[in-house]
Structure formats: structure tokens, C-alpha cells
C-alpha positions in Angstrom: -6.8 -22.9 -1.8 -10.3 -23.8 -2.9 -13.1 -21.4 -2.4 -16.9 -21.4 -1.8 -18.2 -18.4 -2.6 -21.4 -19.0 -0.3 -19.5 -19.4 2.7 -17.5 -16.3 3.5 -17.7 -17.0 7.3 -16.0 -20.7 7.0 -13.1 -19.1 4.7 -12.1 -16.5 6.5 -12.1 -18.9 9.8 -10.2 -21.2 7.6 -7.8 -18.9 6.6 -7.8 -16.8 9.8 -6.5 -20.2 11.7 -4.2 -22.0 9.0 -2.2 -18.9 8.0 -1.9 -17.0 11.7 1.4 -15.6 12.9 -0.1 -15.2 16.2 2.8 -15.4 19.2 5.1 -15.9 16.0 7.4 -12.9 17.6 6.5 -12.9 20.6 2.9 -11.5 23.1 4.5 -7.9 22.5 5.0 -7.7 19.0 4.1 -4.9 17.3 6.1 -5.3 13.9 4.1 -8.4 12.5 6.1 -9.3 8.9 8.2 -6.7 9.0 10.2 -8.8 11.4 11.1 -10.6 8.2 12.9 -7.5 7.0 16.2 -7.8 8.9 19.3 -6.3 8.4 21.0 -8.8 5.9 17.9 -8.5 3.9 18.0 -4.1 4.3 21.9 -4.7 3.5 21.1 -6.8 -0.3 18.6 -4.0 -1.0 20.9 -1.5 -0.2 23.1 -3.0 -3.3 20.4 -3.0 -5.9 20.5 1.0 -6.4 23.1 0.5 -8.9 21.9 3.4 -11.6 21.1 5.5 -8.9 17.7 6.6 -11.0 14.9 7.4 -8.3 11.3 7.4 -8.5 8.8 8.3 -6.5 6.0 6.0 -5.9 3.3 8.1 -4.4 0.3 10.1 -6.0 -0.2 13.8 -5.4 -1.8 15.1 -1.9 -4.3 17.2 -3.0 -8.0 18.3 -4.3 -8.3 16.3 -7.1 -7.5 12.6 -5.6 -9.4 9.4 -5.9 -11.3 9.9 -2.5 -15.6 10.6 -2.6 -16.7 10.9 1.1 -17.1 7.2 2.4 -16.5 6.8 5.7 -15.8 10.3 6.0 -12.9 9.9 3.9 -11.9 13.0 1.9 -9.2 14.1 -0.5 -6.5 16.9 1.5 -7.1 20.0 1.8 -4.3 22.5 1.9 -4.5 26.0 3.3 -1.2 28.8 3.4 -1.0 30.2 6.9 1.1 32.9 5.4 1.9 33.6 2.4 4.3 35.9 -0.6 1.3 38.5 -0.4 1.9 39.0 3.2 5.0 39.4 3.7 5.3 41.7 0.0 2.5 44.0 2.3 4.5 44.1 5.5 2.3 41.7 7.5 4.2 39.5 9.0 6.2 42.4 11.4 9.8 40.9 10.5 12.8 43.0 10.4 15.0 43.4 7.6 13.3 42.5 4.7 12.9 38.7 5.6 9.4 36.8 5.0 8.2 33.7 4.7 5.2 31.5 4.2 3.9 28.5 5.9 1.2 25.5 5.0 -1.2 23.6 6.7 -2.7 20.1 5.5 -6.5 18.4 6.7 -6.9 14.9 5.5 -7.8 11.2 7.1 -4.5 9.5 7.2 -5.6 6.8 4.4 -6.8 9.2 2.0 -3.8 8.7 -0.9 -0.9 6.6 -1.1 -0.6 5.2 2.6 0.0 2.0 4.7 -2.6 0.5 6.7 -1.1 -0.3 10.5 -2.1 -3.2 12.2 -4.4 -1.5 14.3 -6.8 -0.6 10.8 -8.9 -3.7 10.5 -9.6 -6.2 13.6 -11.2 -9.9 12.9 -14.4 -10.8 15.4 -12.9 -8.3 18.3 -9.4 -9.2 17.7 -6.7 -6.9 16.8 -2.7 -8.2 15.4 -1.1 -11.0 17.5 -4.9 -11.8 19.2 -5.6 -8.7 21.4 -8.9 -7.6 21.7 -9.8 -4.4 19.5 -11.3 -2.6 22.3 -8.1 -2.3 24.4 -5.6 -1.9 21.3 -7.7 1.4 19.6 -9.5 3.4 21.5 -10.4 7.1 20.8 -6.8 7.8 22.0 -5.4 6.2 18.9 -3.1 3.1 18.7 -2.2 2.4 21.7 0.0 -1.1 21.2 0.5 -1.3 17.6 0.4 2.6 16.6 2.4 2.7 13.4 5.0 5.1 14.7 6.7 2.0 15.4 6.6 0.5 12.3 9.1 4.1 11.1 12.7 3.0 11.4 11.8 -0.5 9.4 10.7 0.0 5.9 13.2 -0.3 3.5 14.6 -3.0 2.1 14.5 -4.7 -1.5 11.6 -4.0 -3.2 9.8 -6.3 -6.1 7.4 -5.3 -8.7 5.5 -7.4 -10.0 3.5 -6.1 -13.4 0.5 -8.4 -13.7 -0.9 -6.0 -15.4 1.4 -6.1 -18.1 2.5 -9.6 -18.2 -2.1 -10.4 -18.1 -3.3 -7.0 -18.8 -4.0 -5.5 -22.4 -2.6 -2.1 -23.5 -3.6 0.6 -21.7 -3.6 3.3 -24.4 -1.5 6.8 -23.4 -1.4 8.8 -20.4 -2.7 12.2 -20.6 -0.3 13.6 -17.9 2.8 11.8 -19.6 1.6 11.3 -23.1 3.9 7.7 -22.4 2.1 4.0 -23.2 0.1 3.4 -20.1 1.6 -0.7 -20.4 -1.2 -3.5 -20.3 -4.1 -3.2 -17.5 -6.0 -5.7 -15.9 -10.0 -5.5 -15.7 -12.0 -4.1 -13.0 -12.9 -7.5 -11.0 -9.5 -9.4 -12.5 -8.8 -11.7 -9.3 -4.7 -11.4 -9.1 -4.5 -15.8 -7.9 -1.2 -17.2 -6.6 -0.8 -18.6 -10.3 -0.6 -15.2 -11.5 2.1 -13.7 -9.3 5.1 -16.4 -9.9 4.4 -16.6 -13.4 4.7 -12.8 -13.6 7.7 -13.4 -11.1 9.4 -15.8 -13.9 8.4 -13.8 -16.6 10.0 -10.7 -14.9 13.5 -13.2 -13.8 12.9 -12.2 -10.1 12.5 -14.6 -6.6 10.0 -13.0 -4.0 11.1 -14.5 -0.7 11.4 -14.1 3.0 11.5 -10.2 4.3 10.5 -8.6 0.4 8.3 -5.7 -0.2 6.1 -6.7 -2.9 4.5 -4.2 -5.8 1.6 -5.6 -7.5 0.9 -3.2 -10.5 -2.6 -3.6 -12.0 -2.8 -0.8 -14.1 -6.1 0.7 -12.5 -4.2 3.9 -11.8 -3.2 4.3 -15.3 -6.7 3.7 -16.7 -8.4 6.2 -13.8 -5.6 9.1 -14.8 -6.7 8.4 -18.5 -10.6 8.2 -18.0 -11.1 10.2 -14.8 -11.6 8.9 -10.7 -14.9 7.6 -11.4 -15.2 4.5 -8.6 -11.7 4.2 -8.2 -12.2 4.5 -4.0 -14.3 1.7 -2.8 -15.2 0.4 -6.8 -14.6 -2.6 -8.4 -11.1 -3.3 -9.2 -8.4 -5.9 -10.0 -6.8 -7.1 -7.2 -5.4 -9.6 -5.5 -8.1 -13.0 -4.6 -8.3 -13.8 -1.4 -7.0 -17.4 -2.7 -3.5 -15.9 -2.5 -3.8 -15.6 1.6 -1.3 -19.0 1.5 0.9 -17.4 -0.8 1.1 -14.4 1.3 1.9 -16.5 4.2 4.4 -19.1 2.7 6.6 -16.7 1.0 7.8 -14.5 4.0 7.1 -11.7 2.7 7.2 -8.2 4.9 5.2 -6.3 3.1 2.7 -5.5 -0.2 1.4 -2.5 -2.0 -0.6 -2.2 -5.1 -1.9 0.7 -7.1 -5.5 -0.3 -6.2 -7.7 1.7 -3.6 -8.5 -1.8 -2.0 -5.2 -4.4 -2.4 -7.9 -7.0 -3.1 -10.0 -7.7 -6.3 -13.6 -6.2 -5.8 -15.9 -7.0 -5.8 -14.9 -9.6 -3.2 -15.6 -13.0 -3.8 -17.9 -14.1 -1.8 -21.8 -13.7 -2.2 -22.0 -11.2 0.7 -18.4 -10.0 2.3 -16.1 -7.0 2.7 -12.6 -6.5 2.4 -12.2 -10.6 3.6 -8.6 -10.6 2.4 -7.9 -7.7 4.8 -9.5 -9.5 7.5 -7.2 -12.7 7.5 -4.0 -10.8 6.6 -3.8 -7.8 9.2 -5.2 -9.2 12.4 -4.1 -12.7 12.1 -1.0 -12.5 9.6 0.3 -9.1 10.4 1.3 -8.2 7.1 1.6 -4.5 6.3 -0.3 -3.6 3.6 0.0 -0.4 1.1 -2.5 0.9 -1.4 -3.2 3.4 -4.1 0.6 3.4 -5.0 1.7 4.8 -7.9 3.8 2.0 -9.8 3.5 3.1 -13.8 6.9 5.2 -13.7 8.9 2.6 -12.1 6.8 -0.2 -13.8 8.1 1.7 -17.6 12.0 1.5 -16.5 11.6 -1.9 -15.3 9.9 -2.9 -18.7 12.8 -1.2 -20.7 16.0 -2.4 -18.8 14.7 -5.9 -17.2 15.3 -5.4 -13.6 12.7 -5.5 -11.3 14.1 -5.4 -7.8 15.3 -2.4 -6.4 16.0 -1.1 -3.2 13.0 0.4 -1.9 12.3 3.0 1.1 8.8 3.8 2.6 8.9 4.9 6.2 5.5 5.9 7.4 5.0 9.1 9.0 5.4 8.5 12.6 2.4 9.4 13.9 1.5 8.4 17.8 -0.9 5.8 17.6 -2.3 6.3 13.8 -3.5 3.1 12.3 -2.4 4.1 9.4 0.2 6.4 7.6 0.6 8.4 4.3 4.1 7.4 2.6 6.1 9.0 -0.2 8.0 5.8 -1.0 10.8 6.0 -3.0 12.6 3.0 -5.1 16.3 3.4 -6.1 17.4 1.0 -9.2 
């Protein structure tokens, strides 16, 4: 897929039209690619746990997270409702000794490790399978595609896919872990089609029809290192919006990377935002995860040589959220 970087308007167009799964599933879908994650494909994940070594695959919820304020997105904040000094005092007017403490949590829904629904990002008016925006979200939420539906579907086999060290450099050491970081890309390293199946043959893995894909870049690793800086809405490698064919062609249900953005910024075009999103939500319907955190997983796949798993990453089901925190979890 060739691309003018002057013409942002004529490539997403292109793109929008050539790689649309519009009607695909039917007027009433609300499931987009996950409908390529069926049962036969949940039951050859299901196999792949054969260590039965977990990890999780989601950054911490709290104050110190990646998020600076744009578009009124903010880190969580986390209050105790009640707490060991309370009951310890006799506040809590219980009998027999017994206390207890409860939590509350304030943060958008996209402020960590999350999925964007279908309803997140709409392309000239028009939300997933060609509805128009105003009629899907509205200020009652979701109302068609909320990703409360999208709950009982994701888990299947899972793929990473370490550009970052197959392309990257070395990273240097974790503070946190005080383990080798593995190879990072570059901020503004555009992840092409080229890229992914060679780190797919490096790695001895197929990506096919109804696959959640990881794409590690090793941004997180070098933020953890150096600090948040302009990790939420700065330039970072990602994936160019060259791959939009790939992404189509190979059936895939579903991608994730450890970036803020899923897609190389800046974007590549002279004057554009997020144009990748546009042509894959909306028209595509492919669910899309960011800010995941793949160096754990990424470090046991480098040592044993196995990088498909079986993978679990439910969203919360919220009513009509266009989006979801997820604590996924992969199982090798």
C-alpha cells in the first residue's frame, strides 16, 4: 500500500472503501472482528496454556500513570470509603468485632490499559457497520455497539509479536525489575506489514483468521526507565497506517500494543490524526487495545521460544461505554 503523505483525505477514503467489513455480519452486528474468534479458534487457545505460568498484561491503576489532562483524560484516583482506622475506633457500628473497608475508583474509561469499543472513533458521521454517529452515541452512552457486548468474547490464542526486539536496540534495565528491558523501537518507528511477518518468522508463529495480536515496541520499557514524559498523545512507534491491508487480510480479531496510540506518531500524513484509527474501527471493526503491558510476557517468550498463548481479556461490561479498562491475562 503506497502512500502520499500530502493527501490524508484520499487515503483514508481509499482505505476506508477497499478494506470495509461493512454488512460483513450482518445490519445488527455489534461484534465487528471478533466474529472471527469462534469457538474452534477459543478451543486451540484453550490448549496452548501448557506450563500454566500466568502473566498479567495490564499497568497499574493509579496516580502515577502515563495520562496528562488531554481531553480531559486523567490518571485514577482512588479514595477508601472506609477504612482499618475506622473500624479499629468503632465507627462503623458493627457487632462483634467485625469491620471492614471499602474503595472507590474516578477515572475516564481509556485512561490505562483498555480497549477502544467500536463506538470510540466514527469516520465523516459514520459509526461501525455504517450507522451514523449521532444515533449510535449519544450522551446516554453506547447505545448499539456499547462494549458490554463485546464481554463474553475475548479470549482466545493470543500472539506477540516483538518488533521491538527482533528491529529495536537494547533497551538498557528496568528500574522496577532491575531485568534487560529487550530491544526498543524509536519514537516515530512506523511498524509496516514487512515488519510484522518477518518478526512472525523470526518468532516461528502464523497470525491468522480470529488471533489476538500483541505488537511490543518497547515504548513502555523505555517510559518506566526514563519517566512518562509524552508517552499519552507523543510520538511513538507504532504501527503505519500502510498495514490497514494486512490488518484486513489476515482475519485477525483483535490488536493491542504497549503504545498510548496503536499507531506510529506522529502520523504520516502532513496534517492528520489518529488516520489508522479512522479506517480500522468504523469501517473494519477491529477492536483495538493500547498501553498494554507486554515486557513480562515478551522476557518468557524470548527465553523458551513460544509465542502464542492462550490469552483472556474480557472488558468490563459497562452499559454503553465505548471503551473498557482490561486486566488481560495470557496463560503459556
Amino acid at each position: 500500500m503506497s502512500l502520499d503523505r500530502r493527501d490524508p483525505e484520499g487515503a483514508i477514503a481509499g482505505a476506508a472503501k477497499a478494506y470495509s467489513n461493512w454488512g460483513r455480519w450482518g445490519e445488527d452486528d455489534v461484534l465487528g472482528t471478533l466474529n472471527f474468534l469462534d469457538e474452534a479458534k477459543r478451543r486451540e487457545g484453550m490448549a496452548l496454556g501448557r506450563r500454566g505460568v500466568s502473566f498479567s498484561l495490564s499497568q497499574r491503576f493509579d496516580m502515577n500513570g502515563p495520562q496528562k489532562g488531554w481531553r480531559r483524560r486523567t490518571n485514577p484516583i482512588h479514595t477508601m470509603l472506609m477504612t482499618g482506622t475506622d473500624a479499629a475506633l468503632g465507627n462503623q457500628g458493627s457487632p462483634h468485632g467485625i469491620g471492614g473497608a471499602d474503595d472507590l475508583i474516578t477515572m475516564p474509561l481509556q485512561c490505562s490499559t483498555q480497549w477502544d469499543g467500536l463506538g470510540h472513533v466514527f469516520d465523516h458521521g459514520k459509526a461501525w457497520n455504517g450507522r451514523d454517529a449521532q444515533k449510535v452515541v449519544t450522551a446516554d452512552g453506547d447505545l448499539v455497539t456499547g462494549i458490554e457486548h463485546m464481554a463474553p468474547h475475548v479470549a482466545g490464542r493470543g500472539v506477540l509479536l516483538d518488533v521491538g526486539r527482533v528491529f529495536g536496540v537494547g533497551g538498557g534495565t528496568s528500574r522496577s525489575s532491575g531485568a534487560d528491558s529487550g530491544g526498543e523501537l524509536p519514537d516515530g518507528f512506523a511498524i509496516t506489514e514487512e515488519h510484522l511477518t518477518a518478526t512472525a518468522e523470526a518468532h516461528g508463529v502464523i497470525v491468522g483468521r480470529g488471533d489476538i495480536v500483541l505488537v511490543r515496541t518497547g515504548q513502555l520499557a523505555r517510559v518506566r526507565r526514563e519517566g512518562w514524559g509524552d508517552y499519552a498523545g507523543g510520538d511513538a512507534p507504532g504501527l503505519s497506517f500502510t498495514t490497514a491491508g494486512w490488518l484486513h487480510t489476515s482475519e485477525i480479531a483483535a490488536i493491542a500494543t504497549d503504545t498510548w496510540g496503536f499507531e506510529v506518531r506522529p502520523n504520516e500524513f502532513e496534517c492528520a490524526f489518529q488516520p489508522l484509527h479512522q479506517v480500522v474501527i468504523p469501517n473494519m471493526g477491529l477492536l483495538v487495545g493500547e498501553m498494554w503491558d507486554l515486557d513480562a510476557l515478551a522476557a518468557d517468550c524470548a527465553d523458551d521460544g513460544v509465542y502464542e498463548f492462550w490469552l483472556t481479556a474480557a472488558p468490563l461490561p459497562i452499559t454503553g461505554a465505548v471503551g473498557s479498562p482490561v486486566n488481560p491475562i495470557a496463560v503459556k
